[in-house]
N, C-alpha and C positions, 0 to 999 in steps of 0.2 A: 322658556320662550319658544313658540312653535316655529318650526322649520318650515318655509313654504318654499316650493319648487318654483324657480323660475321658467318660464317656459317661452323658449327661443327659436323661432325658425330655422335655424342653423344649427341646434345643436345635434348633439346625438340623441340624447332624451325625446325633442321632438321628434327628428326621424325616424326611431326607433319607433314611438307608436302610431306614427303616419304609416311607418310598414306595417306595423302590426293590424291597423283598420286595410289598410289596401290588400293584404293577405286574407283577412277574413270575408271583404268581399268578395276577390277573387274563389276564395275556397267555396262559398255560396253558391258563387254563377256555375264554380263548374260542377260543383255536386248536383246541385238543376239538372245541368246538362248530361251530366251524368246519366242520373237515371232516365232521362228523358231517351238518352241512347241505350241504357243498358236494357228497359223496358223495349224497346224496338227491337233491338239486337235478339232477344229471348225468343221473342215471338219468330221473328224470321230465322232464327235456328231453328225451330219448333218445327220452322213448316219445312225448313229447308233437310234436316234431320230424318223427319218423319216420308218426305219424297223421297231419297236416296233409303229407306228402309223397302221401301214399297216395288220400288227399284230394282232393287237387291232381291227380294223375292221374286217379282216378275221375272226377272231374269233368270234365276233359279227355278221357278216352275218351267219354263221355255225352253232351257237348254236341258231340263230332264224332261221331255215331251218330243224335243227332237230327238236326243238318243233313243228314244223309246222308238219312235217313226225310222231311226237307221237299222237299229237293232231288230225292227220285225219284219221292215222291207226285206233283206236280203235273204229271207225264206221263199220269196218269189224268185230267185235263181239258184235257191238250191233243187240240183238235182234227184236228190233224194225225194223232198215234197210231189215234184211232179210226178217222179215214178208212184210214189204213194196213191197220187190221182188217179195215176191210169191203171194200177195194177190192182190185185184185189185183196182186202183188206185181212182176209183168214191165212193167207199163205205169208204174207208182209208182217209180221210179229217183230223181225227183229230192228227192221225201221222204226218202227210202232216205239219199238223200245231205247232207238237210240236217239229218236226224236225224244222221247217223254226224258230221258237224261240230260238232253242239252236244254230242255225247259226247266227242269231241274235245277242246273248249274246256272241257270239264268237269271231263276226265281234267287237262288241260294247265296250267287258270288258275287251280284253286279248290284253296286247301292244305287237304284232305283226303286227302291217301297213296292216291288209286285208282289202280288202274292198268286198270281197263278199266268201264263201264257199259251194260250189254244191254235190250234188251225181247225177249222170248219171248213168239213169237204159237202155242199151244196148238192149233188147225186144223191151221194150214198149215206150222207146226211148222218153220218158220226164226227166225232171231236176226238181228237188226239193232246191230251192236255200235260202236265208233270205228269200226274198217276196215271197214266195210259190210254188206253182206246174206251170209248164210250157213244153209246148213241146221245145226240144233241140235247132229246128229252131229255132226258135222265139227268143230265150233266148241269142242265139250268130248272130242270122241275123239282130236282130230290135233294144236288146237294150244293148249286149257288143260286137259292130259291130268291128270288124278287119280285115285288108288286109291280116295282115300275119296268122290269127287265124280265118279261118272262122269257119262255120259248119260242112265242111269236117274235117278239123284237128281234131275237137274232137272224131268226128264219128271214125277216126283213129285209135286213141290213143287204140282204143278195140283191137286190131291187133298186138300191140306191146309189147314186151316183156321186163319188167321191173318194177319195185318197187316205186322207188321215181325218180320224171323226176322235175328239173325246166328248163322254157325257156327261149329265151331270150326276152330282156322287147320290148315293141312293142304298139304305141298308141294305143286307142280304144277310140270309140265315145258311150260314154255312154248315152241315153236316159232315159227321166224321164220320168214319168206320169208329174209331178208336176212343168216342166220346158218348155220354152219356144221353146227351141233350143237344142240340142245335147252338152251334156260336153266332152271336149276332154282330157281327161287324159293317162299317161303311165301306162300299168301294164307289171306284170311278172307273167306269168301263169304257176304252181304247180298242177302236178296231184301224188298223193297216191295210187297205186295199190298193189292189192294180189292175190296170186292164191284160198286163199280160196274164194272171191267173185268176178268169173270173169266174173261176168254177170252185172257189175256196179263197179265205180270208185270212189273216192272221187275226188276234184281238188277245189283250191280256185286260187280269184286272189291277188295278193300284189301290194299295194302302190306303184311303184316304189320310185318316189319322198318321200313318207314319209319313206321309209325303208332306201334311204340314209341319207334323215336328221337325223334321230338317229343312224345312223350308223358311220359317216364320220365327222371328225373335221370339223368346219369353214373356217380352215385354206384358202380358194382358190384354192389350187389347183388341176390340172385336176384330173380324176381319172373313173380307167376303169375296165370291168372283161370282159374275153374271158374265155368261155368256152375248155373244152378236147382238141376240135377240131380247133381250134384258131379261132372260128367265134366272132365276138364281141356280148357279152351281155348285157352290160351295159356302156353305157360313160357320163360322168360328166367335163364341163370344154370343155375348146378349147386345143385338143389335137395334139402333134407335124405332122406334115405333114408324118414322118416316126419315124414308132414306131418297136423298136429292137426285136427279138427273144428272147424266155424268154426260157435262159434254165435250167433243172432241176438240183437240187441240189445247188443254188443259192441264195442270196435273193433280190439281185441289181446287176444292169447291169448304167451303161453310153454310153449312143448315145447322138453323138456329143453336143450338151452344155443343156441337160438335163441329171437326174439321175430317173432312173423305179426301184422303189421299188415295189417287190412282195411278195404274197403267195399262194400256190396252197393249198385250202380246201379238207380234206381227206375225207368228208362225200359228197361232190356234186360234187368234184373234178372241181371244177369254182379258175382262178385263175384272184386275187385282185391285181390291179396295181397302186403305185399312182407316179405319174410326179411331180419330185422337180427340176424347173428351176435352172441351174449352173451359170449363166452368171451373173448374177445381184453379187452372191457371190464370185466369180471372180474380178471383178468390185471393191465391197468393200475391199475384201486384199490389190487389187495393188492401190488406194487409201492410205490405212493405213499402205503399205508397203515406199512409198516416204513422209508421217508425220512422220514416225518413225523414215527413217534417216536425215531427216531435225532436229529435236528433238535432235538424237544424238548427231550431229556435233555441235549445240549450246551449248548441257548441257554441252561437253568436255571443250569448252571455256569460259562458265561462272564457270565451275567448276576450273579449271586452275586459273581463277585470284581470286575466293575465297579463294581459299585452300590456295596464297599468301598471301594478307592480313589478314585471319585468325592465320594464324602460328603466326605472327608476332606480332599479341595482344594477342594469347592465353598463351602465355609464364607463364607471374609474375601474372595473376590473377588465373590458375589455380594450381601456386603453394600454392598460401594466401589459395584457397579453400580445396587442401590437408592435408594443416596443419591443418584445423579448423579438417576437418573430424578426422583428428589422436585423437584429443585433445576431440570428440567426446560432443559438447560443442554448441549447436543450438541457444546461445546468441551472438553469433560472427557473426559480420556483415561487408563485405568488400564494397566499397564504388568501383563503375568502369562504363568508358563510357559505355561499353557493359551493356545492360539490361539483358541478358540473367542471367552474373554472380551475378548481384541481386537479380534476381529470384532465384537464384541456392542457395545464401546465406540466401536467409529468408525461404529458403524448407527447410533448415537442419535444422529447430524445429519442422515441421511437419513431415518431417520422423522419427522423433525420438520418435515424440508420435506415428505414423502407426506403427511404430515396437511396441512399448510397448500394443496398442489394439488389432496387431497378436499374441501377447504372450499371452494377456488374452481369447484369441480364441482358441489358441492351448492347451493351461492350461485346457479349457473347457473339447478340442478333448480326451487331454488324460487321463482323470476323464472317461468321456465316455470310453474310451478303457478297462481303468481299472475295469469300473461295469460288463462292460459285456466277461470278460476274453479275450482281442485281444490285442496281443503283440505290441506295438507301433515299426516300422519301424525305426523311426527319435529319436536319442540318444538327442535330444534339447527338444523334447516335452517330453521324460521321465524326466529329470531336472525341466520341468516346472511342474511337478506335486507333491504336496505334499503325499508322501507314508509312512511316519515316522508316523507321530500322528495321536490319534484314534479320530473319527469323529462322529458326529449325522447327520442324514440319513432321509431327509426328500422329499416325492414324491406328488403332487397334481396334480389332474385327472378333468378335467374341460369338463362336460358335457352340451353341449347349449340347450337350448328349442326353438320353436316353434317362439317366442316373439323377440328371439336373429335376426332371418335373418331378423326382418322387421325393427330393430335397433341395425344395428353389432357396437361393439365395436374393437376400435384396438386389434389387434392380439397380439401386443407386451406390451400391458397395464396390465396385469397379472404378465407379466416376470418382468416388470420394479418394480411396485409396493410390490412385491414381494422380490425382489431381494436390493430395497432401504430400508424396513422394516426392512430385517434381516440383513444387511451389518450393520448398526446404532447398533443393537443387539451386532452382532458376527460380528466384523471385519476380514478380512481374508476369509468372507465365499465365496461360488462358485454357483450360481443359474445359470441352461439353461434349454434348452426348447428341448425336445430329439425326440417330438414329438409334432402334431399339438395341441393336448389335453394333455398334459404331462410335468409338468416341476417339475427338480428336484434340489434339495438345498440341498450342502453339510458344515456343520460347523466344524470349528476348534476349540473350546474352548478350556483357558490352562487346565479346568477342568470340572467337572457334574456340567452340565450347564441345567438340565433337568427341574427344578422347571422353570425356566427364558426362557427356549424353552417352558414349557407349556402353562406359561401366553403370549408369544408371538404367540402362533399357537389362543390361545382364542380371542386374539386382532382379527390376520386376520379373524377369525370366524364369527363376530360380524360384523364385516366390509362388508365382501362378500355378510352375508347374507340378506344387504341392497337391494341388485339388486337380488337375486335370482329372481326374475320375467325371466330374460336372460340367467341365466345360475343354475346351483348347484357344487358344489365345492367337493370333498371327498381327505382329508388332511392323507395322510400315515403314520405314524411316530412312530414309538418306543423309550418311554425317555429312553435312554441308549445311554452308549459310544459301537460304533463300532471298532475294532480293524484293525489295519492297513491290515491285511492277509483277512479281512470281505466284499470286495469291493462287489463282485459278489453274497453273501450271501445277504447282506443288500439289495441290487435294487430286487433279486430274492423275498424277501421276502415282501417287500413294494408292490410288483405286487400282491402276494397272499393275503394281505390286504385290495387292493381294491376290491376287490369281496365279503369282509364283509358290504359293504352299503348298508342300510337299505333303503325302498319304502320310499321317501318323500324326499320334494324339499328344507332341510335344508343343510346347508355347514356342514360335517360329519367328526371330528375324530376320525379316527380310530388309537385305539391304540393296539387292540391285534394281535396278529402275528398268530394264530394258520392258516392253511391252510384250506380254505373252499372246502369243496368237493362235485362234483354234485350232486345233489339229484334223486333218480326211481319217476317221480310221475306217471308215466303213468301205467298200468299194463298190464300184454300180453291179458287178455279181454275188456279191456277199449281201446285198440289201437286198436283190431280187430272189437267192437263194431263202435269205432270212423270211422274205414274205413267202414264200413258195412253201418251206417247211411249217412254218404257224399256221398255213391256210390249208395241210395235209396233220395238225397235229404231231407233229415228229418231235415227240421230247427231244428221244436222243444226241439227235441231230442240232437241234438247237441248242442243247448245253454244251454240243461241242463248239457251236460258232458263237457262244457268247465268252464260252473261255479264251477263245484265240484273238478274240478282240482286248481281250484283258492284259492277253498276254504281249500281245501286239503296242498297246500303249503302255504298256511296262516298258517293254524296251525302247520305246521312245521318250521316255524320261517324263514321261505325262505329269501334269501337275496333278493337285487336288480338285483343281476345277475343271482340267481339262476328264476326270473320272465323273464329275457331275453334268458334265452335260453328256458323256456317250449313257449314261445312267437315264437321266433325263430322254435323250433323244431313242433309244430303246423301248424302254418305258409309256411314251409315247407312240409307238410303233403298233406297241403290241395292243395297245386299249383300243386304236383306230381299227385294227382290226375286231377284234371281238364287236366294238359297236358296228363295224360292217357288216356281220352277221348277227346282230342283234341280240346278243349274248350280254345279261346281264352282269353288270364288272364289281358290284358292289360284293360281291364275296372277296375284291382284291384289294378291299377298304377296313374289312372285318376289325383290323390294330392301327386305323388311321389312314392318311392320306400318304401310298408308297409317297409323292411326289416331299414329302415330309421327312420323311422316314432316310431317304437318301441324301440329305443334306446334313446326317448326324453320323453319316458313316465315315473310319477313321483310317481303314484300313483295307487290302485286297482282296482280301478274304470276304470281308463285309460286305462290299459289293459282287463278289463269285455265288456268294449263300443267297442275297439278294436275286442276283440275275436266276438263278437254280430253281427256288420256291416259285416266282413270279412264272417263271417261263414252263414250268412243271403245272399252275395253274388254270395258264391260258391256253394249252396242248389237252388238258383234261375238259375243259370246257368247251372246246372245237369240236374233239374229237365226240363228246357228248351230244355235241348238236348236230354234227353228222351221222352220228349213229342212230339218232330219233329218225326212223323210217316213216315215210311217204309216200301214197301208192302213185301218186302222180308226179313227183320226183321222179322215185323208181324208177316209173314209165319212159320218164324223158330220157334218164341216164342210158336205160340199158336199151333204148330205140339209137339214140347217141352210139353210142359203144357197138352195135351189130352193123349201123349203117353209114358211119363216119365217111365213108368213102363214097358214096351218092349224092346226087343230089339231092339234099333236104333240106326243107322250108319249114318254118314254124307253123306254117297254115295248115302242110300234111300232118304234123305231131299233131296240131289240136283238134284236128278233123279226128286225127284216132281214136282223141280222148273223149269225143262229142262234146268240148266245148268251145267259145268264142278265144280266137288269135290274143286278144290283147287279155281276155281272164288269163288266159296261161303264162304270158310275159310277167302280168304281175305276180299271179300267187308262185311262180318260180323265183322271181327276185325276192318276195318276202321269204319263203324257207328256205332259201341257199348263199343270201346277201350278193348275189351275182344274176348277171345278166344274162340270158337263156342265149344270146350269137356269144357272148364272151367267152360261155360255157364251152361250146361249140366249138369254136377258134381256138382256145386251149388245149382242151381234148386234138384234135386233128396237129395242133403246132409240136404236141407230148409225141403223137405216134411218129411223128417225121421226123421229130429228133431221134428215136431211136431207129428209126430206117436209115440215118443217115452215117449213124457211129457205127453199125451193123451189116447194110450190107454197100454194096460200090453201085447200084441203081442211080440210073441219072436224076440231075434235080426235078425236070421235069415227071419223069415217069414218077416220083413220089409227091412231086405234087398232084397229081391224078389220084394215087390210091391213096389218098387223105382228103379227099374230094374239092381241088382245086382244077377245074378246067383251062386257069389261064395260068405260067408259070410267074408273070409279072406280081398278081394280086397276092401269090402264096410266099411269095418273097418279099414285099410289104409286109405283110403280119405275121412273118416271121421274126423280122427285125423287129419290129412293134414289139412281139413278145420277149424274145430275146436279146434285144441290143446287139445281134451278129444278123449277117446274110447264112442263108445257108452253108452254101460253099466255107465262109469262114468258119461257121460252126463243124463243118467236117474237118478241117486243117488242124483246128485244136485241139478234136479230139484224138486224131493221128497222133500229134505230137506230145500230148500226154492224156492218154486213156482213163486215169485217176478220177482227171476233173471232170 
């Protein structure tokens, strides 16, 4: 007898393939829509891609075109060039030569694609180039020979009116001494003019070829620059037979089945083009526009006859599966051809326990919420948190050494071990981990459970400090019950706890609560001697004022952290100075980050070797950068040092040097990281203190031969320097000569 399906508005059967048609025409509409957007989306990446490429270069050619315009301008204020001008060119060799060195190291050290940098002197009509002195002929007829650049064109360039010129690129045959034959390369030739020196030019030439390689993706394709004038500057690539009008205010155009992405540079006003062929990606759509609806018309038809025999079997096995779920019950197992509903009936024990591992997660979340005062959002994770009974409150802070990265231990082997100890203990308890160094443990005992928390915190004690070789342990804990309103009290204060560990690499309880407060060890003459000795290099001197700080919070009972921040605030001390004088610090990186390094230290010692290498380092590097001699420095020091007691003006120093007040302010503060009146001030405050500890001269009269005419202003920056008035400074030294 045949079985026919009845078929009922209400049942499952029908709604089942009611869903199943409304599913496949939704699936339809949006696959439509899909590529309908995916196709738009492609394109408008394309162009948007392809702009932000074009972009990128432009911007790239421009900021290497200005450095090139900084980099040759300030040969119009070197002294040297002008003397060059005026003087004569057979007795002047060794300018000749120290010029063609810094062209050298220009061409050689600076990634700017040059390959040669000139000055052309318009008189005397030689070139001073890398390889030295040369007549102009010579230098553009024989050995950077060009059709479109001869010796005229440079000779020119004296006639024209302008600042910064590039041209466009143009082979040349370059000749070597050292070569057989002529090399033929492309350059772009760069001239730098000014009115103050219009009797000579700067000009280099660039790479072509290397300035695009670092300029220009690999991508392939073509890629070009016209100048103002639409003349072509540059091309790269096999470029269409007709190329479109680029007009302004744009950034792509389309001619016929390419797309010209541009940008016009605001400093050389050269504008960057680059050609993304259209037709290939054309091509690709209407490809995946006839797979798409091949695709369609299938999926309709094999979706059509699923969606039948599916309804058909889903009936009575997803009613068995409904029931189990009600019954909430993951030992119930239904038996069905469909493997899918076996799968589904042996999941319902495993999600039964995922749910119960997200509640002991969430249980976590809102313990956390609760330490740290944050209202929980979700009314399911308030329920999962116990708020009623008072707790004990325990935090351990896990510090690695040195020994740990070259044999790490699991990350989660603290927590686990931890958290199985005290569960066996106190059932009911809650252990996480809040932080990568940090995990905290909360108990519920029904009572003062403090005697039986101690001896178990002694166990871990005993335990950990098997391996301290990898790590040190500091255990937070106060025997007492916390009261349930204490959340944010108890983790507040477990924090201030840990900052009572003591120097040494045992696993540490702490049990007192008081709040540890920072310690002064420095003093306002000990900071200013400390800065006075690093800014003179004085090893010595500073390993003894970093010992007596040590030695100083030794006897003040200093914690471990109160050692990591004078470490820290040292440490810091000393790097601000070095970057004040522009002293590269990365040699004090060479084995990591000191600031790293000190958080793994266990002992006094560790910190004393620390402070010793560190401060040995940055006394050799001062003293190194003061020792690099300056003839204009020099100058300044020892005009300073003969006439300290005069009146002098930065205007008469620079007047000596023959150059401009504010060049000497600056290039003084760049090689001395100091200020040329600070200097000044200093020096004259150094001589008065020791006229003051030496001879009985009134304050006045020393402030005269230190060159203060008024005694009010010499006693302002005295104190300024010092933190004493004068007079105070003589009293002290009366009474003890030492300091």
């Amino acid at each position: 007898m045949n079985r026919r399906i009845r078929i009922n508005g209400k049942s499952l059967f029908a709604k089942l393939l009611l869903g199943f048609v409304v599913v496949i025409l939704v699936s339809f509409a949006f696959n439509v829509f899909a590529y309908r957007f995916f196709y738009t989306q492609m394109r408008d990446q394309l162009i948007h891609t392809s702009s932000l490429s074009v972009s990128k270069t432009a911007d790239g050619y421009e900021k290497q075109l200005s450095q090139l315009d900084d980099l040759l301008t300030r040969y119009y204020f070197d002294n040297t060039v002008t003397a060059l001008n005026k003087g004569n060119i057979d007795s002047d060799f060794p300018i000749v030569n120290e010029l063609a060195d810094d062209f050298n190291s220009i061409v050689g050290n600076y990634n700017l694609d040059l390959e040669n940098v000139f000055i052309y002197f318009k008189e005397k009509g030689f070139v001073i180039d890398k390889n030295g002195y040369t007549r102009a002929e010579d230098l553009f007829g024989k050995y950077y020979v060009s059709r479109d650049y001869g010796a005229d064109f440079w000779a020119r360039q004296f006639t024209e009116d302008f600042h910064f010129r590039a041209y466009p690129s143009a082979e040349f045959r370059k000749y070597r001494m050292d070569a057989v034959g002529p090399e033929q390369k492309s350059y772009v030739p760069l001239i730098v003019k000014s009115r103050i020196g219009s009797q000579f030019y700067v000009g280099a030439l660039i790479d072509t070829e290397r300035m695009f390689a670092s300029q220009y993706d690999t991508s392939g394709n073509p890629f070009y620059i016209v100048d103002s004038d639409g003349r072509m500057f540059f091309r790269a690539g096999s470029l269409p037979a007709k190329l479109p009008e680029l007009e302004a205010g744009r950034s792509n155009t389309l001619l016929a089945d390419h797309y010209f992405f541009y940008q016009t540079g605001a400093m050389s006003g050269l504008t960057y083009v680059s050609v993304i062929p259209y037709a290939s990606l054309a091509s690709q759509l209407a490809k995946m526009n006839v797979l798409l609806l091949a695709l369609f018309a299938l999926s309709v038809l094999v979706s059509v006859a699923i969606s039948v025999l599916l309804s058909v079997r889903f009936k009575n096995p997803v009613q068995r599966i409904v029931e189990a779920l009600r019954q909430m019950n993951p030992a119930i197992r239904h038996s069905s051809s469909i493997h899918e509903f076996n799968v589904i009936s042996e999941g319902l024990e495993h999600i039964i326990e995922t749910v119960h591992r997200k509640n002991s997660l969430l249980q976590k979340y809102g313990y956390l919420d609760k330490i740290k005062s944050i209202q929980p959002a979700d009314n399911e994770v308030q329920r999962l948190v116990d708020t009623e009974r008072p707790f004990h409150f325990i935090m351990f802070h896990i510090d690695y050494t040195r020994e740990y990265a070259l044999q790490p231990l699991k990350a989660t082997s603290f927590l686990e071990f931890i958290n199985l100890n005290l569960s066996d203990s106190f059932p009911g308890s809650v252990t996480m981990q809040i932080e990568k160094d940090r995990i905290l443990s909360i108990l519920f005992p029904d009572r003062d459970a403090s005697a039986e928390l101690a001896a178990k915190l002694d166990y871990l004690k005993r335990v950990f400090d098997q391996d301290k070789t990898y790590y040190h342990l500091t255990i937070a804990c106060q025997l007492r019950l916390w009261q349930p309103s204490e959340w944010t009290a108890a983790y507040e204060t477990a924090c201030d706890m840990m900052r009572r560990r003591k120097l040494n690499d045992e696993t540490q309880i702490i049990g007192e609560s008081a709040a540890v407060e920072p310690m002064t060890v420095w003093t306002a003459e000990e900071e200013r001697s400390f800065a006075a000795h690093l800014e003179a290099g004085n090893e010595t001197q500073l390993h003894s004022l970093s010992r007596d700080l040590l030695q100083k919070l030794e006897r003040c009972g200093g914690t471990a952290w109160h050692y990591k921040q004078l470490a820290g605030d040292l440490l810091s001390k000393t790097l601000m100075t070095l970057m004040a004088h522009k002293i590269d610090t990365q040699g004090l990186y060479a084995d990591g980050s000191p600031f790293d390094e000190i958080d793994s230290f266990l002992s006094l010692e560790e910190y004393a070797v620390f402070f010793e290498r560190l401060l040995s380092q940055a006394s050799a590097l001062i003293r190194g950068k003061r020792e690099a001699r300056d003839p204009i420095v020099d100058f300044v020091v020892g005009f300073i040092e003969e006439h300290y007691g005069e009146d002098i003006y930065q205007d008469l120093i620079a007047d000596r040097l023959n150059i401009s007040t504010g060049y000497l302010r600056g290039y003084f503060k760049e090689k001395t990281g100091q200020n040329l009146g600070d200097y000044l001030n200093e020096y004259r405050i150094g001589k008065a203190k020791a006229m003051l500890a030496e001879t009985e001269d009134k304050i006045q009269d020393i402030a005269a031969k230190v060159g203060y005419q008024n005694a009010n202003s010499f006693t302002r920056m005295f104190r300024r320097l010092t933190g004493l008035t004068p007079g105070e400074y003589r009293r002290e030294r009366l009474l003890d000569p030492q300091k």
